[in-house]
C-alpha positions as CSV (number, residue, x, y, z in Angstrom):
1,X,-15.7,-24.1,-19.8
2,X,-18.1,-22.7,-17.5
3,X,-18.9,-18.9,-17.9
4,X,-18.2,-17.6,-15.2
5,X,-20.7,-14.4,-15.0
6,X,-23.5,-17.4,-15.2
7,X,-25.1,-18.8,-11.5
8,X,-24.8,-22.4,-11.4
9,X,-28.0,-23.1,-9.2
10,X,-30.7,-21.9,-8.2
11,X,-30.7,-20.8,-4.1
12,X,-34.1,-20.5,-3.9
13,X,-34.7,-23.9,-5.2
14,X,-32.1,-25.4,-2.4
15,X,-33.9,-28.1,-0.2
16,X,-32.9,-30.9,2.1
17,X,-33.2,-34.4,-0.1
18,X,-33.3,-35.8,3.3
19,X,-32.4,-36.2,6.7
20,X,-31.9,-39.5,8.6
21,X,-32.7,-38.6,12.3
22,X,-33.4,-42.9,13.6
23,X,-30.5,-42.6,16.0
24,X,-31.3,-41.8,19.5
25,X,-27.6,-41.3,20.3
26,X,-24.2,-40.2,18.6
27,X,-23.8,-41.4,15.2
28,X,-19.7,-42.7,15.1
29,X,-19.2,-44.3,11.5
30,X,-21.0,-43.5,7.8
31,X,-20.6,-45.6,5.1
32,X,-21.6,-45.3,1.1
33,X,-22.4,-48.7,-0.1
34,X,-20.3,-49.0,-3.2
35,X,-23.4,-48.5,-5.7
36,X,-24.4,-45.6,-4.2
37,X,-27.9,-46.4,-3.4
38,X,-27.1,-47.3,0.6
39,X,-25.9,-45.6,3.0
40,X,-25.2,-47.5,6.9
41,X,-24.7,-45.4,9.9
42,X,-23.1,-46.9,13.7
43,X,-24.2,-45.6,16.5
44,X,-24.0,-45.2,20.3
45,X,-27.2,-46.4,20.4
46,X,-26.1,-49.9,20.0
47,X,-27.5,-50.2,16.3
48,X,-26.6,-49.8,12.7
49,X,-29.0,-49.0,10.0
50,X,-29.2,-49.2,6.3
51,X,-30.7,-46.4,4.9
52,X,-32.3,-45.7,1.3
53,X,-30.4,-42.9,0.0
54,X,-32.8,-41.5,-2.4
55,X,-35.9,-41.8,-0.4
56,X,-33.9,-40.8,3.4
57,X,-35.7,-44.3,4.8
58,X,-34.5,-46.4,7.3
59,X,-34.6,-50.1,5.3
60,X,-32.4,-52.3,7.7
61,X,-31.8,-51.6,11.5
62,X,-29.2,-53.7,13.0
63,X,-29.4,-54.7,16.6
64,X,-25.7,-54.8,17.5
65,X,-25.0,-58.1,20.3
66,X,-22.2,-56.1,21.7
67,X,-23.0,-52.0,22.6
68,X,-22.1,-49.3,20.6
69,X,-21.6,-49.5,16.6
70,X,-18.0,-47.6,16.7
71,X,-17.2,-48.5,13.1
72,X,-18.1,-50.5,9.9
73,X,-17.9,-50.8,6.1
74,X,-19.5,-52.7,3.2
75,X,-18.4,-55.7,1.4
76,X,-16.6,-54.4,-2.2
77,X,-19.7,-56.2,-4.0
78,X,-22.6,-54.1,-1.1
79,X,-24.2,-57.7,-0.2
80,X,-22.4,-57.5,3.5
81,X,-22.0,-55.2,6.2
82,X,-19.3,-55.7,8.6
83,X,-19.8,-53.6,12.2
84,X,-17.4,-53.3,15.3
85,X,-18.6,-51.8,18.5
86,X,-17.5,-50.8,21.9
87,X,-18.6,-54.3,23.0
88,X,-15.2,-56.1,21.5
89,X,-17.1,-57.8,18.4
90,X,-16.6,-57.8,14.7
91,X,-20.3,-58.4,13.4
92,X,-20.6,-59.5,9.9
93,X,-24.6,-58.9,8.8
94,X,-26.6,-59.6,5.4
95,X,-27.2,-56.3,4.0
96,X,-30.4,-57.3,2.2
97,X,-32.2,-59.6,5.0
98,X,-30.5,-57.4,7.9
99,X,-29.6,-61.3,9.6
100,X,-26.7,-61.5,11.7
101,X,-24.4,-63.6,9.4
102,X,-21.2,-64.2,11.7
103,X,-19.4,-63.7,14.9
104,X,-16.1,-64.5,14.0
105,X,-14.6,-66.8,16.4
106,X,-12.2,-65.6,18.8
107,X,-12.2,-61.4,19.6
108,X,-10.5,-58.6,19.4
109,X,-10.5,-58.4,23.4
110,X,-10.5,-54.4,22.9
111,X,-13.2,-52.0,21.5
112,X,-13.4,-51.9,17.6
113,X,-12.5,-48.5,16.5
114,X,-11.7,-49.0,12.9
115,X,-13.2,-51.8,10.0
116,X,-12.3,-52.2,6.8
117,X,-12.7,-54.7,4.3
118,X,-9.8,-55.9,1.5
119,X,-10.6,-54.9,-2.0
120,X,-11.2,-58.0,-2.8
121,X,-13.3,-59.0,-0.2
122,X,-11.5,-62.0,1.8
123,X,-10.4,-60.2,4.5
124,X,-11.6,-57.9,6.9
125,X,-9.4,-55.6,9.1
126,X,-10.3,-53.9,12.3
127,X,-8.1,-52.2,14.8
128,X,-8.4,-53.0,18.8
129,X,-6.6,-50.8,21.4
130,X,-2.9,-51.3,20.5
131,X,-3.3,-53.7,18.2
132,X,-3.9,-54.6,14.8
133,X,-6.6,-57.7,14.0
134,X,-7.6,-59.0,10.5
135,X,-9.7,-62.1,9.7
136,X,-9.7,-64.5,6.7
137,X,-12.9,-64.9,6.2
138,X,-12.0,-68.5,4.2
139,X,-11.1,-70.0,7.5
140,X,-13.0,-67.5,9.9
141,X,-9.5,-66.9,11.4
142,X,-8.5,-63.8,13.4
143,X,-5.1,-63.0,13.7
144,X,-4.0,-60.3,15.9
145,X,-0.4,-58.2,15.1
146,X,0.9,-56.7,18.5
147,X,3.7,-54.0,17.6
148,X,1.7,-50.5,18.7
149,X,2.2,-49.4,22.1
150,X,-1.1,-47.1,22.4
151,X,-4.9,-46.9,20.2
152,X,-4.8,-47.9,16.9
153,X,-7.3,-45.5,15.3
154,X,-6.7,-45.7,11.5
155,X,-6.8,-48.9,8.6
156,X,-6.2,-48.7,5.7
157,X,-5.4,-51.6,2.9
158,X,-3.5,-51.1,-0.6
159,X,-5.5,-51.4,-3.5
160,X,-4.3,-55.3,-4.4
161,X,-5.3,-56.3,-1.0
162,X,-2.1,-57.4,0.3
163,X,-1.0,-54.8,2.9
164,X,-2.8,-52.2,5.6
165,X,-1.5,-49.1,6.9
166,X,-2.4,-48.3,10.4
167,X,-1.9,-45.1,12.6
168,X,-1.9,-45.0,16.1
169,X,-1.8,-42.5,19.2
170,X,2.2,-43.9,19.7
171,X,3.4,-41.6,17.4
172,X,3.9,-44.3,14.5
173,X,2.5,-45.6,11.3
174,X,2.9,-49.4,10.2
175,X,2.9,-51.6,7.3
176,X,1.8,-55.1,7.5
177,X,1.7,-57.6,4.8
178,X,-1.2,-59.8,5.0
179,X,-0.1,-62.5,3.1
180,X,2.6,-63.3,5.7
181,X,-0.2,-63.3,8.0
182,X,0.5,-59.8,9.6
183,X,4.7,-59.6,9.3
184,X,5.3,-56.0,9.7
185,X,7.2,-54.3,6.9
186,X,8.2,-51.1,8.5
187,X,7.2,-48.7,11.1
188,X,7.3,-45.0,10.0
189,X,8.1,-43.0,13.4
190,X,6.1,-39.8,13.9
191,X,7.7,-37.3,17.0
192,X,5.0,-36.5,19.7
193,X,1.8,-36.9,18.1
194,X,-0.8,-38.8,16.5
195,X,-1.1,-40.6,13.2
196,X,-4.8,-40.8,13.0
197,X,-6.1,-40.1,9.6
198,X,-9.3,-39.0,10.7
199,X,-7.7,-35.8,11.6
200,X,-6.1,-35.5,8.4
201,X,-2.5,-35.9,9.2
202,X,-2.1,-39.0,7.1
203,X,-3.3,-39.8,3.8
204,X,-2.2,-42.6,1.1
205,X,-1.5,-41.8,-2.3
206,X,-4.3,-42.5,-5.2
207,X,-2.6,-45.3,-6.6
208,X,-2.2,-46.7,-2.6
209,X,1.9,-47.5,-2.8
210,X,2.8,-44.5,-1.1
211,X,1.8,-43.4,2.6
212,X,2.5,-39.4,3.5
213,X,2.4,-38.2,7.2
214,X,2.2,-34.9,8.9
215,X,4.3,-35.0,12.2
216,X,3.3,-32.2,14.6
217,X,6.9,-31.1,14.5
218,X,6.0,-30.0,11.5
219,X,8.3,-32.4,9.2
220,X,6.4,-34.3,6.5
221,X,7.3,-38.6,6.0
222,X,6.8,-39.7,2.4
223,X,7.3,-43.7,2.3
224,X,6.9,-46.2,0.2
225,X,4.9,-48.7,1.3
226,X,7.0,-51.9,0.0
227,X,10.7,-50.2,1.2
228,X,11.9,-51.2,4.0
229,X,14.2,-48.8,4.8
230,X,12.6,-45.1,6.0
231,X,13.0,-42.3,3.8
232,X,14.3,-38.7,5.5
233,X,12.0,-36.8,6.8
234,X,11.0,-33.3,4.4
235,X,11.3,-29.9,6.6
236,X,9.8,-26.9,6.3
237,X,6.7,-26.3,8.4
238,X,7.7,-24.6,11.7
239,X,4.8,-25.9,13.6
240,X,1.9,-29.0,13.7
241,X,0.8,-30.1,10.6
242,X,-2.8,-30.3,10.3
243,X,-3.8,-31.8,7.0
244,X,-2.4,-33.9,4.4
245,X,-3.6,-34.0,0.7
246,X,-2.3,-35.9,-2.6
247,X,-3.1,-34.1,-5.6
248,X,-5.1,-36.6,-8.5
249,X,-2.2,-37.3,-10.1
250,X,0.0,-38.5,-7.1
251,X,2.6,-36.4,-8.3
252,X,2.6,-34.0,-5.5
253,X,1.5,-33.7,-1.9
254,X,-0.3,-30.5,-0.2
255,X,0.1,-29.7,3.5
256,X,-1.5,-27.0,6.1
257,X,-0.1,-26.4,9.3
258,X,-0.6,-24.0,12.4
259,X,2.6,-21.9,11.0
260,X,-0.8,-20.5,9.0
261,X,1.4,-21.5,5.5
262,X,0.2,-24.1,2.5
263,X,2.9,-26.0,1.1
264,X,2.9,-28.3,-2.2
265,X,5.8,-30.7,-2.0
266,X,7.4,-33.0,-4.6
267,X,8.2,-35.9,-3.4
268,X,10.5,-37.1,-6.2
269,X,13.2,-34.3,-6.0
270,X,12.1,-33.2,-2.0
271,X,11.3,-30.1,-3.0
272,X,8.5,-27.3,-1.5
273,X,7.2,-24.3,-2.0
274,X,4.9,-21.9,-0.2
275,X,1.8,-21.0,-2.2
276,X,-0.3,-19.0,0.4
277,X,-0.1,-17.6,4.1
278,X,-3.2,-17.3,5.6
279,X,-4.2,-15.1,8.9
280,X,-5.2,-17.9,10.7
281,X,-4.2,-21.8,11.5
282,X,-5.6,-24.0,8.7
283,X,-7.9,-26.9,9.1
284,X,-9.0,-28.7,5.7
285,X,-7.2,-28.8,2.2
286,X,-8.8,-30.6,-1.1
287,X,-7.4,-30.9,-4.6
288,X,-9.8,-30.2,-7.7
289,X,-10.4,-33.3,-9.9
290,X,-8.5,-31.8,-12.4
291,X,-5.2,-31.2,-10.1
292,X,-5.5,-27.2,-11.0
293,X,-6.7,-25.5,-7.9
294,X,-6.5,-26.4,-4.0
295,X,-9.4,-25.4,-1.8
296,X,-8.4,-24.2,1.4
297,X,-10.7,-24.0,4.6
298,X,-8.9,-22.2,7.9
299,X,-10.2,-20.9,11.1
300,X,-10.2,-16.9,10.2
301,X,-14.0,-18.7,8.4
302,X,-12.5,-18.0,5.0
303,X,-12.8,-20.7,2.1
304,X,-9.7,-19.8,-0.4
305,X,-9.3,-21.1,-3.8
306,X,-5.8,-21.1,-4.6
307,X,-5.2,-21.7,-8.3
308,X,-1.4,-23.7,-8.5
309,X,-0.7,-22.2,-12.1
310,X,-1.9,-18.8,-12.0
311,X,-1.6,-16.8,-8.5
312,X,-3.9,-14.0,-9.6
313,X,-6.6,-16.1,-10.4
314,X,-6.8,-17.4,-6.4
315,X,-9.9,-16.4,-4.5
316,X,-11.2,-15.6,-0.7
317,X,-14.5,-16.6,-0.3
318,X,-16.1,-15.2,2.4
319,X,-19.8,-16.2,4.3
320,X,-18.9,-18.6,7.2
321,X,-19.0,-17.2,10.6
322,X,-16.7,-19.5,12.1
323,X,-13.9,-22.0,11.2
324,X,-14.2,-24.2,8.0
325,X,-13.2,-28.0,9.0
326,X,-14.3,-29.6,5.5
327,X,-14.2,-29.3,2.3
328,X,-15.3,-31.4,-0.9
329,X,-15.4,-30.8,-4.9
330,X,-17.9,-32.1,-6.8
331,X,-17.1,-34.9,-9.2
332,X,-17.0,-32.6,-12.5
333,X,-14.9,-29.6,-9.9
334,X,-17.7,-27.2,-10.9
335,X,-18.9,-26.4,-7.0
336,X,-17.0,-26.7,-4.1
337,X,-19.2,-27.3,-0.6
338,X,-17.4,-26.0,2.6
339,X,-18.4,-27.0,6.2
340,X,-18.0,-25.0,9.2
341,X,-18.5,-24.8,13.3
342,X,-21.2,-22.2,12.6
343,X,-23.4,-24.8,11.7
344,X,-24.0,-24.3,7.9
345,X,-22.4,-25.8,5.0
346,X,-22.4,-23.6,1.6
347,X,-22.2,-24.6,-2.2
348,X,-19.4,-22.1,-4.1
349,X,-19.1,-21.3,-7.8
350,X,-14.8,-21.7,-7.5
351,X,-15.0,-19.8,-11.0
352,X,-16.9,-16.6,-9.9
353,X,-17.0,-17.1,-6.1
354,X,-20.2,-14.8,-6.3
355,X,-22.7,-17.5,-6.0
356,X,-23.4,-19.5,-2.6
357,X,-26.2,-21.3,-1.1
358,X,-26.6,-21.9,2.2
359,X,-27.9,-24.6,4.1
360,X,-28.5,-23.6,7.5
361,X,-30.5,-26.4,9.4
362,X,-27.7,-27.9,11.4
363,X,-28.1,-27.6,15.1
364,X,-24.1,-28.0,15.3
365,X,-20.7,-28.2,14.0
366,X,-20.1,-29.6,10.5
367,X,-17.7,-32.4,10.9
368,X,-17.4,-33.9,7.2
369,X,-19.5,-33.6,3.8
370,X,-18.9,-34.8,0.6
371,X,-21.0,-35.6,-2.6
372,X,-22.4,-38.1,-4.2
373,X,-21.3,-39.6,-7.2
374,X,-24.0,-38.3,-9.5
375,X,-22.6,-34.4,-8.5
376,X,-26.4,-33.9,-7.5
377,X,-26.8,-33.7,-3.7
378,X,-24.0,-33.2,-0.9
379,X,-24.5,-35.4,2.4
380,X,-23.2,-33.7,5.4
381,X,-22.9,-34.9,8.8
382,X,-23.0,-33.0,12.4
383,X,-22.2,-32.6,16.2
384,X,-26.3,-32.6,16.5
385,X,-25.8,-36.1,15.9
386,X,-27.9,-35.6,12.2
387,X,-26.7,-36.9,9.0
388,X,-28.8,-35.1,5.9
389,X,-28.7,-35.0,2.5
390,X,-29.0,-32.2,0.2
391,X,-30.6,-31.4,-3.5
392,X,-28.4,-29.3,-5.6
393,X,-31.0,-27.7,-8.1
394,X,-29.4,-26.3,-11.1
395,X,-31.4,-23.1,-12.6
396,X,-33.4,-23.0,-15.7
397,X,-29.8,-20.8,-17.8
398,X,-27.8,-24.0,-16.5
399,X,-30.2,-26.8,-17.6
400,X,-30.3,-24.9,-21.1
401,X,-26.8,-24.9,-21.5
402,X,-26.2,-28.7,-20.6
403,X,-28.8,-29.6,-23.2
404,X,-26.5,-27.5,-25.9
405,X,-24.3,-29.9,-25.7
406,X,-25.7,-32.6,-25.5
407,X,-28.8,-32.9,-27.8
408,X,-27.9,-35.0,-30.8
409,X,-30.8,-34.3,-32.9
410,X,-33.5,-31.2,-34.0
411,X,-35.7,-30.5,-31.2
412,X,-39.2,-30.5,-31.9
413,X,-41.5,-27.1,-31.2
414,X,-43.4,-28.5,-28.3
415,X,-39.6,-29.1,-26.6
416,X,-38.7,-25.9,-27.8
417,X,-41.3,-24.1,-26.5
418,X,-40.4,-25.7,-23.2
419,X,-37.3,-24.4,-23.4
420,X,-38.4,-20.9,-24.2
421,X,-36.4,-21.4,-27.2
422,X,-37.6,-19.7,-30.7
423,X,-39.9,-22.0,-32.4
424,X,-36.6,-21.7,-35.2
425,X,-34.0,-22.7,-32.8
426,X,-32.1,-26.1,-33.7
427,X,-30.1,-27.1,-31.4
428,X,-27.3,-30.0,-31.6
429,X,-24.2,-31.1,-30.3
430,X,-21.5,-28.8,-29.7
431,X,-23.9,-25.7,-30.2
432,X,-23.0,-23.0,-27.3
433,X,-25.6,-20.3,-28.5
């Protein structure tokens, strides 16, 4: 456990680890390559690039044949990038070389707005106006699933590769099952309003067999994603629903709507409760790792940590100047960084809420964040078409107490006087002096 009275960085030593300005247009789609060491960006500039994450460098650039880069994602192994633009072409490039590996034959006649690729890497998804398209890259066949009636925004495929979820402006959600190449299972109806996850009204369940979907009525749809058969809608929100959230677990689901309440339902037994009312209409929910606390960002600029088994221990956090759109824990839930339309994203302590850096080089609103896997930087990107990365520098108290625990052996005197540490001092696993 962390004390809490302790600062867990170091403001001062806060600096940009980088910040990828190549684009001379809107950047549309980001992408992590799955090791973590790449990062590719789409733009209206009618490229892609491949980035270096730890040196900020652009390593690939990617002249798309077709306009605008609307959308892309790696291959699940990071050799392949596939890229679909406002041009009507699914691209599928050689990460490494940067060489235009296929045009899959056939199109999706409509501009790309969504691309992903199947877990296990033999099929790519991509949405096209009101229609669903997914290719078999064995065959380099496209086949195209008509059913929506407006833009399908949203893909997304269950973790054994077999079905997609897509959300479109017509108010619905779909299943399809890929192996029966694109039968549709079921179509989850959502009154007047959009399904795209991208605005947070739709999010899958960690273990991908359950779909959840905010309806701007303000009724929530839980659905399994092999049933056939809808499930009854859950009510209690009086207004839009704004963001969806599954706890770690799956066990429960977390909603935010512009009724300005927070409600954690359980899906099992349909039941709700309230757990806060806030002054204004909320805009971004995220679950710790540990499944205890839910941040909450809303447009009064406020950041609240609401902790689910003890009410008195939720805090306000207050330092934005304007609405908070995003939010995202670190991977050990030790710092939560917030983003917000006045053009700044901050780094909390959730345990003291005393301790915040600021990062105020954004030209614009903060549309998304998140961190990388190694809990060390945050990458954050804008409305000043900028997507930058950022150090997190712990202070000299913190790196002392990590190495408590984890030195296995006596330190010698030199690495003690480094440490400032009595030349006496043995240290070794476990020890919290």
């Amino acid at each position: 456990m962390i004390d809490p009275d302790v600062p867990l960085f170091n403001t001062r030593n806060w600096q940009p680890a980088g910040v990828l300005a190549g684009h001379s247009n809107d950047v549309w789609s980001v992408r992590w390559s799955p090791d973590g060491k790449s990062l590719a960006t789409g733009s209206h500039d009618h490229t892609a690039i491949i980035w270096d994450a730890a040196s900020g460098e652009a390593v690939r650039v990617l002249a798309s044949p077709s306009g605008s880069v609307l959308a892309l994602d790696w291959s699940p192994d990071g050799t392949l990038l596939a890229t679909g633009s406002l041009g009507r072409r699914l691209c599928i490039w050689d990460a490494l070389t940067g060489r235009l590996r296929n045009t899959p034959g056939g199109s999706p006649e409509e501009t790309v707005r969504a691309v992903r690729w199947s877990p296990d890497g033999l099929r790519i998804a991509c949405t096209s106006a009101n229609r669903l398209v997914f290719l078999e890259l064995l065959d380099d066949e496209l086949h195209v699933m008509p059913g929506h009636t407006d833009l399908v925004w949203s893909a997304a495929w269950s973790p054994d590769g077999r079905k997609i979820v897509t959300g479109s402006e017509d108010g619905t959600a779909r299943i399809w099952n890929t192996t029966a190449r694109g039968a549709e299972i079921a179509m989850l109806e959502v009154v007047t309003g959009e399904t795209d996850s991208r605005r947070g009204t739709a999010a899958l369940s960690p273990d991908g067999t359950t779909i959840a979907i905010g309806s701007w009525d303000g009724d929530l749809l839980v659905q399994c994603i092999d049933q056939r058969d809808l499930s009854p809608a859950l009510s209690g929100h009086e207004k839009d629903i704004n963001a969806v959230a599954w706890s770690p677990g799956g066990e429960s689901v977390a909603t935010a709507s512009d009724d300005r309440t927070i409600r954690v339902w359980n899906p099992s037994d349909r039941s709700h409760q309230v757990i806060a009312r806030c002054s204004k209409e909320v805009e971004a929910l995220a679950w710790s790792p540990d499944g205890r606390r839910l941040a909450v960002g809303s447009k009064d600029a406020m950041v609240r940590i609401l902790d689910l088994e003890d009410a008195n221990r939720s805090t306000e956090l207050a330092g934005h100047a304007d609405w908070v759109g995003c939010l995202a824990w670190s991977p050990s839930g030790r710092l939560l960084a917030s983003g917000s339309a006045d053009h700044t994203v901050r780094v909390w302590s959730p345990f003291s809420g005393r301790d915040s850096a600021v990062i105020g080089v954004h030209s614009g609103s903060v549309g998304t964040l998140n961190w990388l896997p190694d809990g060390n930087r945050v990458i954050s990107a804008s409305a000043d078409r900028t997507i930058r990365i950022w150090a997190v520098d712990l202070s000299d108290h913190d790196l002392l107490r990590i190495a408590n625990t984890r030195v296995t052996r006596r330190l010698t005197i030199g690495e003690r006087r480094a440490h400032l540490l009595p030349e006496q001092t043995v240290i070794t696993s476990g020890d919290e002096r």
